[in-house]
C-alpha positions, 0 to 999 in steps of 0.5 A: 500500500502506498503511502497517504501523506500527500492526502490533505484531509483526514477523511481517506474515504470520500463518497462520490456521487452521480446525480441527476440534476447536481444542482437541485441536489446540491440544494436539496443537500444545504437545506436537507442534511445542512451541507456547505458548498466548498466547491463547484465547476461546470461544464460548457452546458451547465451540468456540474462536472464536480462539486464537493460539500461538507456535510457532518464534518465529512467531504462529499463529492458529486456531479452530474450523470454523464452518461457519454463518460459511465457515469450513471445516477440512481435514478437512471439505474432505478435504484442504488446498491449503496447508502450513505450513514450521517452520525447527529447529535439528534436524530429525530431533528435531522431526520425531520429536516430532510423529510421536510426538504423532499427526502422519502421515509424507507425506515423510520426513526427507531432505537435499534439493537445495537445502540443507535436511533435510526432512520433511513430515507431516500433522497429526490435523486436515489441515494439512500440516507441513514441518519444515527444518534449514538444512544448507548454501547452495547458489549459484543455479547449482548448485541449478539443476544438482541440480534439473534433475539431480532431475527427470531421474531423476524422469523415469526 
């Protein structure tokens, strides 16, 4: 493995993300999940070949679908294989921030086995949202207890 000195940011994992429409999506990230605009370049026809935002303290890349170069968005695949977890200090505000800002419910807020309170919501452009409080630590032990516990009454 190389050596990662010459990355400036703490954060050696940035998402990148491929929107239909990275303008409104952008947008939609400011007013939904509090994200500050650090940078935006656009192509001759206006599309966003490249922007990036803060959002909780982590970089976010995206740009818009350029179908002509791969990159594809979520909402042209009907669908997304991946999701996005944002830590907050209240959850229940957050999580209704961005419903109120166009976000679609997938899973509401809930205290979940292994020590948070989730929700989860899917975004106008597909990506999938979970946001998360840290409510209690749980011992490896008996999360394996609560989830054995959860899938046997999944299992009915």
């Amino acid at each position: 493995m190389s050596d990662q000195t010459s990355i400036s940011s703490s954060q050696n994992l940035t998402p990148y993300l491929i929107t239909k429409g990275a303008a409104d999506a952008i947008a939609f990230y400011k007013k939904a999940l509090n994200a500050t605009q650090t940078m935006r370049l656009a192509s001759p026809d206006g599309r966003v070949m490249h922007a990036e935002l803060s959002i909780a303290g982590s970089r976010v890349m995206l740009a818009d679908e350029f179908p002509e170069m791969g990159a594809i968005s979520p909402t042209t695949l009907k669908g997304t294989t991946v999701g996005f977890y944002v830590a907050v200090p209240n959850v229940d505000a957050a999580f209704a921030q961005a419903i109120a800002a166009g976000g679609t419910v997938v899973k509401e807020v809930a205290d979940q086995f292994y020590g948070e309170r989730m929700g989860t919501f899917l975004d106008p452009f597909g990506h999938k949202w979970s946001i998360a409080t840290h409510i209690e630590d749980v011992a490896p032990e008996e999360m394996e207890r609560r989830f054995k516990e959860m899938m046997e009454r999944m299992s009915g």
